[in-house]
DSSP file (Angstrom, degrees, kcal/mol; ACC not computed):
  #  RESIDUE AA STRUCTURE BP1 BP2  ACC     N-H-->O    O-->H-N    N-H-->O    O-->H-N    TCO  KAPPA ALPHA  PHI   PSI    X-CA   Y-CA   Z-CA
    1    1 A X     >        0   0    0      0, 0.0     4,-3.0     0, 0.0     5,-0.1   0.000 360.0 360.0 360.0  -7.6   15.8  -24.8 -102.0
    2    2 A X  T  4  +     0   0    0      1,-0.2     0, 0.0     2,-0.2     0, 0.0   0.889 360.0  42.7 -79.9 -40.3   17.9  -27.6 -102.1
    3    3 A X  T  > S+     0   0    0      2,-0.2     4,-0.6     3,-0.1     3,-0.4   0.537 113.9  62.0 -80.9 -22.3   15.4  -30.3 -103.5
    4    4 A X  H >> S+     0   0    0      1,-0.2     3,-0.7     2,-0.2     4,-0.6   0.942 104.8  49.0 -12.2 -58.5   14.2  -27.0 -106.2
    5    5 A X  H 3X S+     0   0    0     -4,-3.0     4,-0.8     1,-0.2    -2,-0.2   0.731 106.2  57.1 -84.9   2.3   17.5  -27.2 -107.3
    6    6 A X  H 34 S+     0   0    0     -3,-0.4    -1,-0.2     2,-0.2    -2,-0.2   0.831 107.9  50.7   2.8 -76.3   17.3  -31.0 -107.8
    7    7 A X  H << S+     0   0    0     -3,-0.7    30,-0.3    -4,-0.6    12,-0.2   0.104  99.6  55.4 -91.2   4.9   15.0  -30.7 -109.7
    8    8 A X  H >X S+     0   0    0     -4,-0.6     4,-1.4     2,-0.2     3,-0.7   0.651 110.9  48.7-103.8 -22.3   16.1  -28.2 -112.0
    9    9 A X  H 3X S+     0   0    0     -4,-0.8     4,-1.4    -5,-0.4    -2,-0.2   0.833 106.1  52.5 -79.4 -12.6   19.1  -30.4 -112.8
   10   10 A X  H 34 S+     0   0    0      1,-0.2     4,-0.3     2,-0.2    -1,-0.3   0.496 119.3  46.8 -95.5   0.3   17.0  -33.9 -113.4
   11   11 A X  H <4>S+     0   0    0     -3,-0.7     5,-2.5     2,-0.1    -1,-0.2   0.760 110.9  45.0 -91.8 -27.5   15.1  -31.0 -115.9
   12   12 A X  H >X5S+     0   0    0     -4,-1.4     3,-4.2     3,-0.2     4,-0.8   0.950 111.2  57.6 -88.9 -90.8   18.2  -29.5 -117.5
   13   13 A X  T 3<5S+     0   0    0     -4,-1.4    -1,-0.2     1,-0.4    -3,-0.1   0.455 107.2  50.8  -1.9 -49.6   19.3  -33.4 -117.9
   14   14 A X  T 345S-     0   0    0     -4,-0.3    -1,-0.4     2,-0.2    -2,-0.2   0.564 127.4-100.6 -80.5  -6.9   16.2  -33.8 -119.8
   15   15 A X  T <45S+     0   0    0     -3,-4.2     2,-0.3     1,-0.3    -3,-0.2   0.579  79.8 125.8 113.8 -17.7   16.7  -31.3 -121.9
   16   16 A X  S  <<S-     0   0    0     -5,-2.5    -1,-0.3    -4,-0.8    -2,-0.2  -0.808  79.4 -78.2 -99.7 138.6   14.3  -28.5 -120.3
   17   17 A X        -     0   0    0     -2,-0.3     2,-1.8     1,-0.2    20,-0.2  -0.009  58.8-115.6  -8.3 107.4   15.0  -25.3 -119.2
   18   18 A X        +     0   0    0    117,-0.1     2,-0.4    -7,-0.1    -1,-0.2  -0.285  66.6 137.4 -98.6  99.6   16.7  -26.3 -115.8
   19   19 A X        -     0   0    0     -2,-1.8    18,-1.3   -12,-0.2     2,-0.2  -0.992  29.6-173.8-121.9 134.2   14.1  -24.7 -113.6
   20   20 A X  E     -A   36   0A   0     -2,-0.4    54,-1.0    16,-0.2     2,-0.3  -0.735   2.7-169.4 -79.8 149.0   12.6  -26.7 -110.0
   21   21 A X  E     -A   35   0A   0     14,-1.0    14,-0.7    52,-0.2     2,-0.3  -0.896   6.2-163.6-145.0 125.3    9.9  -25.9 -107.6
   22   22 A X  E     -A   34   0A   0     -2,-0.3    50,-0.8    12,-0.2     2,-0.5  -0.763  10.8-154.1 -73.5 121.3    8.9  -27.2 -104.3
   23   23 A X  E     - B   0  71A   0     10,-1.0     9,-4.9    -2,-0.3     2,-0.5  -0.928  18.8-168.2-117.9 164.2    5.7  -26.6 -102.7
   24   24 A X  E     -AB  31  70A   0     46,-3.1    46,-1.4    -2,-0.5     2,-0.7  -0.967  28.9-122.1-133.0 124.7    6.3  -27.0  -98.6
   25   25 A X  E  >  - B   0  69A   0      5,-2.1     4,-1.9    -2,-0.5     5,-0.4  -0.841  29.5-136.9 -71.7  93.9    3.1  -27.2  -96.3
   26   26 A X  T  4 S+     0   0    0     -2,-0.7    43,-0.2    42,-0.6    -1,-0.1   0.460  90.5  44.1 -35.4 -45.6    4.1  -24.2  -94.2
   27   27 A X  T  4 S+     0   0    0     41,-0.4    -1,-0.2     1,-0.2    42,-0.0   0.992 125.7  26.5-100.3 -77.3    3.1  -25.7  -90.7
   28   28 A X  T  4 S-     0   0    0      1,-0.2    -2,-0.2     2,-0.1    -1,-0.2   0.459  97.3-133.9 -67.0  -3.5    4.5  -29.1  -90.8
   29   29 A X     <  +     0   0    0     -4,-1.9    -3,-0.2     1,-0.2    -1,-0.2   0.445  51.2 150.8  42.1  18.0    7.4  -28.4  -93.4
   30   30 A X        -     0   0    0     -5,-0.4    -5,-2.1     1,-0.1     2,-0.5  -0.515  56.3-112.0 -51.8 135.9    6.6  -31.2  -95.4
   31   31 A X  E     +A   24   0A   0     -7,-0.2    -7,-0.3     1,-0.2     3,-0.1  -0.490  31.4 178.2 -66.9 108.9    7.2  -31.5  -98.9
   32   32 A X  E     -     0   0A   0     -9,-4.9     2,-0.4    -2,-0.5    -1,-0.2   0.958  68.5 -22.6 -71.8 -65.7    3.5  -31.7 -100.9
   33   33 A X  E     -     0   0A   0      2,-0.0   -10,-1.0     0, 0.0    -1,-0.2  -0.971  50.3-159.5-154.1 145.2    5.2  -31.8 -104.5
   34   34 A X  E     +A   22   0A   0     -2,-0.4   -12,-0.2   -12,-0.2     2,-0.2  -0.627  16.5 161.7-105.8 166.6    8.1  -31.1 -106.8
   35   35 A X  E     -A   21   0A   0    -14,-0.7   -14,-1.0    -2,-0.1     2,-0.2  -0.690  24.1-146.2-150.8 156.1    8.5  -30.8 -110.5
   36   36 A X  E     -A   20   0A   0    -16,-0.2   -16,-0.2    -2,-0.2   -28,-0.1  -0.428  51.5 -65.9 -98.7-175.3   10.9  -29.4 -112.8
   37   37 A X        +     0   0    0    -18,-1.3    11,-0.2   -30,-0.3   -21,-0.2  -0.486  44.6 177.4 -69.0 136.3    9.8  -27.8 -116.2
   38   38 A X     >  +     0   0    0      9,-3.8     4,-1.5     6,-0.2     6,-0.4  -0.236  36.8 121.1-136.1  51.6    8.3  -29.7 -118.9
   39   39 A X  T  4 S+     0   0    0      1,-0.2     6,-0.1     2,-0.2     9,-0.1   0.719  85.6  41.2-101.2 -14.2    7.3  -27.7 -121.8
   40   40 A X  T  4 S+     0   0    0      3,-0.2    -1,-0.2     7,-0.2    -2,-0.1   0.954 118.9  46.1 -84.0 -40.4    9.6  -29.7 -124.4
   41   41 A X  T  4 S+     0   0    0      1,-0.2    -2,-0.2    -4,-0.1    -3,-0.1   0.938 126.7  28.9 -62.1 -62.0    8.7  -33.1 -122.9
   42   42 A X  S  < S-     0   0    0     -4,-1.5    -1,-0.2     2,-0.2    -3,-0.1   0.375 103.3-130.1 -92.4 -12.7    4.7  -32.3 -122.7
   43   43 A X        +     0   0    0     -5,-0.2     2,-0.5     1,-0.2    -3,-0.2   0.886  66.3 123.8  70.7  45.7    4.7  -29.9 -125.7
   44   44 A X    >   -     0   0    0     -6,-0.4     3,-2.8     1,-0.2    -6,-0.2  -0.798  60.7-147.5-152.2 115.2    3.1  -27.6 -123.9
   45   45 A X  T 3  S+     0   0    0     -2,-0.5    -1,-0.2     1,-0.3    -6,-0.1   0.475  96.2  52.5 -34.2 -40.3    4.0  -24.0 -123.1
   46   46 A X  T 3  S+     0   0    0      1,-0.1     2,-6.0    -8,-0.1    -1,-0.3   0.415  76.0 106.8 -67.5 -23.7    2.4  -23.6 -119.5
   47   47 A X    <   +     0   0    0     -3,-2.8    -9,-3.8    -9,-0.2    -7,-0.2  -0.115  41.8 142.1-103.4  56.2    4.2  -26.7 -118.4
   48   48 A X     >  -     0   0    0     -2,-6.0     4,-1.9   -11,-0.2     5,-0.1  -0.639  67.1-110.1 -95.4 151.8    6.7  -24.4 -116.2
   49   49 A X  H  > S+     0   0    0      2,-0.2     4,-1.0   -30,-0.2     5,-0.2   0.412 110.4  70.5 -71.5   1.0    7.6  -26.3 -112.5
   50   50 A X  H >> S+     0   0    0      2,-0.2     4,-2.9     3,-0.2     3,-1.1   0.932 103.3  32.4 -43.1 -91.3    5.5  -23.6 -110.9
   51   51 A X  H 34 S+     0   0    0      1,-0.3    -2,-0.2     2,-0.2     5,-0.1   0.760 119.4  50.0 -66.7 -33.8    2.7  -24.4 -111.9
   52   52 A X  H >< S+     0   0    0     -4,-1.9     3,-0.7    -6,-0.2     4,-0.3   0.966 107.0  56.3 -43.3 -53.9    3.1  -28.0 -112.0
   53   53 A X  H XX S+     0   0    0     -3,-1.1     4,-2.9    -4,-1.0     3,-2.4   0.988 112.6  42.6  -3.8 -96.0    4.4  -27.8 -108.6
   54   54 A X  T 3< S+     0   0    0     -4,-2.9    -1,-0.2     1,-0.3    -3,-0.1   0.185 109.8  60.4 -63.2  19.6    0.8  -26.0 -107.7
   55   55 A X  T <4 S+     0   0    0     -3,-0.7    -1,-0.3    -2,-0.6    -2,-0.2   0.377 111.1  37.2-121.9  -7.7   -1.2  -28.6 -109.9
   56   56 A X  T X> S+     0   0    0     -3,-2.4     4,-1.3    -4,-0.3     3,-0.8   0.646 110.5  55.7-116.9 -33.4    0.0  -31.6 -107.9
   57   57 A X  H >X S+     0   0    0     -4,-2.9     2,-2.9     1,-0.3     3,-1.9   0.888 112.8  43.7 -75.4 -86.4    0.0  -30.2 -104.3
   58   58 A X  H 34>S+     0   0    0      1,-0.3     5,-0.5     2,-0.2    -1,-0.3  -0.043 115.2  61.1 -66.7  48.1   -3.9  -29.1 -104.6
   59   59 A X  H <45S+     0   0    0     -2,-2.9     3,-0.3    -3,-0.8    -1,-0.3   0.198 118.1  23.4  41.0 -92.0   -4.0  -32.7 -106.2
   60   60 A X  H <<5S+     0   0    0     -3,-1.9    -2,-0.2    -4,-1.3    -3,-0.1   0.714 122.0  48.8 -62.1 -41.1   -3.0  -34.0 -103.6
   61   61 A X  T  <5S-     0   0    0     -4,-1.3    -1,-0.2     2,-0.2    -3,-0.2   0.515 109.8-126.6 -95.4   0.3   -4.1  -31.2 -100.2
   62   62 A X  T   5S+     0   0    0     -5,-0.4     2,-0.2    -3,-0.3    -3,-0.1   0.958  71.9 110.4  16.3  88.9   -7.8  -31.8 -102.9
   63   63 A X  S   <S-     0   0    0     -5,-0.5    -2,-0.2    -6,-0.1    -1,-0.2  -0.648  79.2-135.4 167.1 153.9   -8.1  -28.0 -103.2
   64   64 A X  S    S+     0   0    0     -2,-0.2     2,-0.5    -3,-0.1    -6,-0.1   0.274  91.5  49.1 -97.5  10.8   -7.7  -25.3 -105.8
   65   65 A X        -     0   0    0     24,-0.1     2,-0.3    -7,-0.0    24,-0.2  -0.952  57.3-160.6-163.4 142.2   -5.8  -23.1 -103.1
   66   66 A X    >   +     0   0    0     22,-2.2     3,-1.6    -2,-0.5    25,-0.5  -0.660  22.6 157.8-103.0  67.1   -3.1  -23.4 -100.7
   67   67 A X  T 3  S+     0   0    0      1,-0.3     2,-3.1    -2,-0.3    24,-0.7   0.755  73.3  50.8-107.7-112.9   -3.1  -21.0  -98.4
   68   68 A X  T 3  S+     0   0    0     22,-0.2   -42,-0.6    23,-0.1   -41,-0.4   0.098 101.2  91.7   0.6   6.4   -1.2  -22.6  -95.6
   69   69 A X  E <   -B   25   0A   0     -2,-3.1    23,-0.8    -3,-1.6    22,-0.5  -0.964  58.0-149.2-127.0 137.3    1.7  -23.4  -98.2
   70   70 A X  E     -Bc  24  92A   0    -46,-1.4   -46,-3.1    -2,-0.3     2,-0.3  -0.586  12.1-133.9-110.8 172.4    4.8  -22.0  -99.4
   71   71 A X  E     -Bc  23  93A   0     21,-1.9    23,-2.4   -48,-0.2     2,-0.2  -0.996  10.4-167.3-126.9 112.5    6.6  -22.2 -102.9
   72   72 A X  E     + c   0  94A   0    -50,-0.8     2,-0.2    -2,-0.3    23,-0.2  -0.501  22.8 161.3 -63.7 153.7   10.5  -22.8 -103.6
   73   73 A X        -     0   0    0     21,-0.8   -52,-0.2   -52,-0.2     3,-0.1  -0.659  39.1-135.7-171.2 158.0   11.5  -22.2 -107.0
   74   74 A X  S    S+     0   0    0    -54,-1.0    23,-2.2    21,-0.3     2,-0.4   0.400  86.2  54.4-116.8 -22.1   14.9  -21.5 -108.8
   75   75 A X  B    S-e   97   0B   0    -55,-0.3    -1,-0.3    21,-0.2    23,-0.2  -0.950  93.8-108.4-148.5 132.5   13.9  -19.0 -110.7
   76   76 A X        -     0   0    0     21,-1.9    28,-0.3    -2,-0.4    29,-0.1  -0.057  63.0-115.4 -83.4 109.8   12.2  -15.6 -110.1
   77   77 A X        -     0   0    0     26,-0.2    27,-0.7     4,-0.1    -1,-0.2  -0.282  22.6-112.2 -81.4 166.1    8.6  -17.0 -111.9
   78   78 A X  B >>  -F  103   0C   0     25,-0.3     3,-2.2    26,-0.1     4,-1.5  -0.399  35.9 -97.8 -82.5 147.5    7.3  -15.5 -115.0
   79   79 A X  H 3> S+     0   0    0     23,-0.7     4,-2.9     1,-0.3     5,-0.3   0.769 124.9  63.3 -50.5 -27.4    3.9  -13.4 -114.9
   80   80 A X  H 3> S+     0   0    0      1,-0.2     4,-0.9     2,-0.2    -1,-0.3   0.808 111.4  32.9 -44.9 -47.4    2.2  -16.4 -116.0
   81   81 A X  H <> S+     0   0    0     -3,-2.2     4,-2.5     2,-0.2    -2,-0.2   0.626 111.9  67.7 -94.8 -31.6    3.2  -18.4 -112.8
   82   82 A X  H >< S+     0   0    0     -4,-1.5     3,-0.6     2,-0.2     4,-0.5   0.998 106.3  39.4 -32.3 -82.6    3.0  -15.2 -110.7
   83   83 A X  H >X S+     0   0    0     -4,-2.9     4,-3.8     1,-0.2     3,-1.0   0.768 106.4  61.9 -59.2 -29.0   -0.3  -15.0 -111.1
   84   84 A X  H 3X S+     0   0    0     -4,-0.9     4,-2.2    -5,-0.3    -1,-0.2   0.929 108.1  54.3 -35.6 -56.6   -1.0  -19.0 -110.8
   85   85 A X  H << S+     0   0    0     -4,-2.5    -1,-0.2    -3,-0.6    -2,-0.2   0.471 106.7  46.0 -75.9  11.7    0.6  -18.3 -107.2
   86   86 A X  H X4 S+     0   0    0     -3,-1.0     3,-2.3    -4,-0.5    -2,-0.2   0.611 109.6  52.8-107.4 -75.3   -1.7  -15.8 -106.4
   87   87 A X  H 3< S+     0   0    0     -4,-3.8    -2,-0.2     1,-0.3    -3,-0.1   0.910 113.5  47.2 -18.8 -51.1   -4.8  -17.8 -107.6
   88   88 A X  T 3< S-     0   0    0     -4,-2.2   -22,-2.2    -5,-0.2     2,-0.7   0.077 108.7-127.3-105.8  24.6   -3.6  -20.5 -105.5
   89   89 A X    <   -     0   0    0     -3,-2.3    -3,-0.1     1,-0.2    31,-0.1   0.104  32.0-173.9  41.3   1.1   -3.0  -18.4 -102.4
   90   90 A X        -     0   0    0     -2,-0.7    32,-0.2     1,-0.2    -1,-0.2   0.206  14.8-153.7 -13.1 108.6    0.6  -19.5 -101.7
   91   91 A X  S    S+     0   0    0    -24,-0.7    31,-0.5   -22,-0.5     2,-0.3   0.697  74.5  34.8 -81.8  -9.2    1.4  -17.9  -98.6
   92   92 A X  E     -cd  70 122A   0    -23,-0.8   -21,-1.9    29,-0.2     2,-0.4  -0.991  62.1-156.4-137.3 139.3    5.3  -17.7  -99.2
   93   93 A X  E     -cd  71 123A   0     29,-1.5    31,-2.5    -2,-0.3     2,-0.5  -0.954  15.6-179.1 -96.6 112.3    7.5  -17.1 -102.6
   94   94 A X  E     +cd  72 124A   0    -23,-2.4   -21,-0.8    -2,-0.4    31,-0.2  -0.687  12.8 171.0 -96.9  69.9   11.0  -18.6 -102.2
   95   95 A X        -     0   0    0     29,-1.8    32,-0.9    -2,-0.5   -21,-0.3  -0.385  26.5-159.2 -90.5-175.6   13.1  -18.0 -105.5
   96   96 A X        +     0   0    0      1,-0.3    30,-1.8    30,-0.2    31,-0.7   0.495  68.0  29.5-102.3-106.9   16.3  -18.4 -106.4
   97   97 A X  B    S-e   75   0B   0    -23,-2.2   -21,-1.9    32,-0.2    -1,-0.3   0.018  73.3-123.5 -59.3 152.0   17.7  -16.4 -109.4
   98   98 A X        -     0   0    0    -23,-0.2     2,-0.3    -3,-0.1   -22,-0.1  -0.451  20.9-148.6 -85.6 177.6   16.2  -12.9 -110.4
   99   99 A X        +     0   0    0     -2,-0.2     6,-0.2   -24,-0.1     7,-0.1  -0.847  21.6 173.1 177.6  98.0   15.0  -12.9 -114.1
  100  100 A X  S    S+     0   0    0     -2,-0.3     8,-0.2     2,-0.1    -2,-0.0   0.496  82.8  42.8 -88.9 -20.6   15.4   -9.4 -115.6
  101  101 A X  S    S+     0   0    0      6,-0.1    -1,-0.0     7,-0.0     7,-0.0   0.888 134.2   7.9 -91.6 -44.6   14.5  -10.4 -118.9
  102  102 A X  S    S+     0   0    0      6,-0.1   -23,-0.7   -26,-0.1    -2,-0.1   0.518  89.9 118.1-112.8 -28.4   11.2  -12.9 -118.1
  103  103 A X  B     -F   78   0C   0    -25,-0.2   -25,-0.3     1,-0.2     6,-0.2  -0.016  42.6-166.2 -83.1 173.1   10.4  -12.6 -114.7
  104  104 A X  S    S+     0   0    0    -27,-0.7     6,-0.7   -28,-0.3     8,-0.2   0.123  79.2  59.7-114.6  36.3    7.0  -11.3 -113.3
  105  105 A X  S    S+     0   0    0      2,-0.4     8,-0.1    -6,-0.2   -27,-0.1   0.584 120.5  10.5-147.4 -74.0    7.7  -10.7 -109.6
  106  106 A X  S    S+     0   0    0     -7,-0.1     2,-0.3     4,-0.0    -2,-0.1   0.544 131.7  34.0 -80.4 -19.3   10.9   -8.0 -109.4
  107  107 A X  S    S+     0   0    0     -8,-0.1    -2,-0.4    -5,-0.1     3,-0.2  -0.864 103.6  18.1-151.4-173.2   10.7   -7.2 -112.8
  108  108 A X  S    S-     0   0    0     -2,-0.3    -4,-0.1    -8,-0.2    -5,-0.1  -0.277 124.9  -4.2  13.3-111.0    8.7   -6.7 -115.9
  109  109 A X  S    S-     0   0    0     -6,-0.2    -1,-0.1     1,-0.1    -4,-0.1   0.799  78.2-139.7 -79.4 -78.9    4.8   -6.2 -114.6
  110  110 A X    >   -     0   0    0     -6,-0.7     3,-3.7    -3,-0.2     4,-0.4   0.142  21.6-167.7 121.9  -3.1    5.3   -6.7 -111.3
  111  111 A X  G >  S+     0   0    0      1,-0.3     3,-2.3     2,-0.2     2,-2.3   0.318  82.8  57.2 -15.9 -89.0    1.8   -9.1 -110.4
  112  112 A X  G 3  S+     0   0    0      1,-0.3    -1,-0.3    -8,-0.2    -7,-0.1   0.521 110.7  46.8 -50.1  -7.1    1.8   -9.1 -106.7
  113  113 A X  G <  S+     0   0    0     -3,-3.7    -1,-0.3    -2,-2.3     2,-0.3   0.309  89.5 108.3-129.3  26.9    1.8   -5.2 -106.9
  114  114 A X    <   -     0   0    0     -3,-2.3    -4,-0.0    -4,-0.4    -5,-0.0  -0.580  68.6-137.3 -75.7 122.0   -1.2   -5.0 -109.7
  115  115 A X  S    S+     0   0    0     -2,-0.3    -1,-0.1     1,-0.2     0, 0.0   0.986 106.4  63.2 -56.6 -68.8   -4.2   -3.9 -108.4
  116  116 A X  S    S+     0   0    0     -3,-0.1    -1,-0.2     2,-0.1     2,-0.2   0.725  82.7  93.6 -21.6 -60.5   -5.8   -6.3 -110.2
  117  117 A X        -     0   0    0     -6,-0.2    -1,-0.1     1,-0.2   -34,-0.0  -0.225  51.8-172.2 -72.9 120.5   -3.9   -9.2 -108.0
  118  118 A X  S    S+     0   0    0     -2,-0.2     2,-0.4     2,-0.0    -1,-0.2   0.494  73.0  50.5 -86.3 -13.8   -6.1  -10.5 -104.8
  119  119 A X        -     0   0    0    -36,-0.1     2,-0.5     2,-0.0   -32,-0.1  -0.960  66.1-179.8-137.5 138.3   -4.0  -12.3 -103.5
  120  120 A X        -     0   0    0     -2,-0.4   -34,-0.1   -34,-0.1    -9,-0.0  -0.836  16.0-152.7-157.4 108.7    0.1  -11.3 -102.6
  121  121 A X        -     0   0    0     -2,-0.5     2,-0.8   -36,-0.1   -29,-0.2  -0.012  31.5-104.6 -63.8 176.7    2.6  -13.9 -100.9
  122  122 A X  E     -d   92   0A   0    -31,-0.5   -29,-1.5   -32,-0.2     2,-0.4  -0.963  47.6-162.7-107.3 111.9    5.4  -12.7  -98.9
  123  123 A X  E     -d   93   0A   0     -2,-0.8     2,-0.3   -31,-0.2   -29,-0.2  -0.985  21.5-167.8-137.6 137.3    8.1  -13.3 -101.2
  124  124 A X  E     -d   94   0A   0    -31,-2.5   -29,-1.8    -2,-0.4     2,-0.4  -0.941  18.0-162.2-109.1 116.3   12.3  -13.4 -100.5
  125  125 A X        +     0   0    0     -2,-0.3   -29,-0.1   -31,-0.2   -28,-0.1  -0.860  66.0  48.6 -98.5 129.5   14.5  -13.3 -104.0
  126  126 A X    >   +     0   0    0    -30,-1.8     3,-1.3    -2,-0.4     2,-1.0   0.588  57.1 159.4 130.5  17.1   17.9  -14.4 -103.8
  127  127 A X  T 3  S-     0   0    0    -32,-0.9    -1,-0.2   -31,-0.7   -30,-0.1  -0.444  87.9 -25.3-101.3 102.4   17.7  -17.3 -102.2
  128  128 A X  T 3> S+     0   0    0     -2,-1.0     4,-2.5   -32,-0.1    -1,-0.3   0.909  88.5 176.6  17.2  69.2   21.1  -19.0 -103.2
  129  129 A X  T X4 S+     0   0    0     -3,-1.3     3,-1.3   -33,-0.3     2,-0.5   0.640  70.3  44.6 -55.2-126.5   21.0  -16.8 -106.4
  130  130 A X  T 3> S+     0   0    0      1,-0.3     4,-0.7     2,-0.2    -1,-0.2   0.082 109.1  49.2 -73.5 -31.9   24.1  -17.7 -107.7
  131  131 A X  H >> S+     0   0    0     -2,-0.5     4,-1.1     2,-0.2     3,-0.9   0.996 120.6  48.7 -56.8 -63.8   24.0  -22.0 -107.3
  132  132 A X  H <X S+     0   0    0     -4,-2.5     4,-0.7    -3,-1.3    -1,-0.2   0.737 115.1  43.5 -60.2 -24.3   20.3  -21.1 -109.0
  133  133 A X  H 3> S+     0   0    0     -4,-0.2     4,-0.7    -5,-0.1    -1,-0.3   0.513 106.2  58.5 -94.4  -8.8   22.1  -18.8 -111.8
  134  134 A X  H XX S+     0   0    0     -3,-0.9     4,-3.7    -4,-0.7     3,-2.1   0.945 105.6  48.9 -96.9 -77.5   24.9  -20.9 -112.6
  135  135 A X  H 3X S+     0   0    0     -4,-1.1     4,-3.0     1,-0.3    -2,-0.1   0.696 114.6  45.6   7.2 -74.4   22.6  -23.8 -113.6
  136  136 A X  H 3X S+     0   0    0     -4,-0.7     4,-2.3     1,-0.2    -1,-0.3   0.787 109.0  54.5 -63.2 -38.0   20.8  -21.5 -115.7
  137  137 A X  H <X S+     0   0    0     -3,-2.1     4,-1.3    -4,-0.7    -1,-0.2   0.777 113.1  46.3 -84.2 -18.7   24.1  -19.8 -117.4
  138  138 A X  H  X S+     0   0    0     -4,-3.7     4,-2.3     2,-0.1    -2,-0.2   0.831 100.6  58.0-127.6   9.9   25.4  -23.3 -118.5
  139  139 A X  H  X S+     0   0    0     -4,-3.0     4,-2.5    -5,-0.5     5,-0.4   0.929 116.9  42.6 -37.3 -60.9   22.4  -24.8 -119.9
  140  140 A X  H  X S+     0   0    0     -4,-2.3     4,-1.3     1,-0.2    -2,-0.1   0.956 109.5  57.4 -47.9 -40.3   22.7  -21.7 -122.1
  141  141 A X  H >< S+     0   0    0     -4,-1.3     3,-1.5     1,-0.2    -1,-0.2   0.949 108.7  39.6 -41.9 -80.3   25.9  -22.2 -122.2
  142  142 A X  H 3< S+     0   0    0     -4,-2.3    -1,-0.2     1,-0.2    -2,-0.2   0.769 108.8  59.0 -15.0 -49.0   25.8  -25.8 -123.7
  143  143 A X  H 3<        0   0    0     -4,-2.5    -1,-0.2     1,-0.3    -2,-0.2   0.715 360.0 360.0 -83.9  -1.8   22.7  -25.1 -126.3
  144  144 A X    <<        0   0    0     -3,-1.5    -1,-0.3    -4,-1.3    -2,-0.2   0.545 360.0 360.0 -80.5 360.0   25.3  -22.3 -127.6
């Protein structure tokens, strides 16, 4: 979580939500690829460090699914990136902060417990929730 939250401050720095993700090849613990959030930079809505994150490791492992890999992230992803991590077979969810308002994992729909959804990681919330919430509460803070 430690290089997550890195990378959510070189994104808050820039100006972007400051959210990070890691993805970690589960057997060797090696890092595949970070990013932080880039949807002001890249103009582009989707461009949340999840799924960046998960577009550069199968990049990289050349394959559309990771099954052998787990996911850091700083914040409890949004159903859009839920289901990305489902797609991509992530075998572990690491967040940080909960999301009550946005997130798709403990709250609002819920993906991993959709019928619909084929695929369900083993996912731990909390995971130095407050270092991950503090970020997040003074970026707001600031654009206030």
């Amino acid at each position: 979580m430690k290089q997550a939250l890195t990378e959510a401050k070189a994104a808050g720095a820039r100006g972007e939500v400051p959210v990070g993700a890691i993805v970690v090849d589960s057997i060797t613990r090696q890092v595949i690829a970070v990013a932080g959030n880039e949807t002001e930079c890249n103009h582009d809505p989707t461009a949340h460090a999840e799924l960046l994150a998960l577009q550069r490791a199968c990049k990289i492992k050349g394959t559309p699914r990771l099954p052998g890999c787990d996911l850091y992230v700083t914040l409890e992803p949004c159903p859009m990136c839920a289901t990305a991590l489902s797609f991509a077979r992530i075998r572990r969810l690491y967040f940080g902060a909960y999301d009550p308002k946005s997130g798709g994992v403990d709250h609002g729909p819920k993906i991993f417990s959709h019928a619909a959804c084929h695929h369900q990681p083993e996912v731990y919330g909390g995971i130095q929730e407050q270092e991950c919430g503090e970020i997040l509460k003074e970026f707001f803070r600031d654009k206030r």
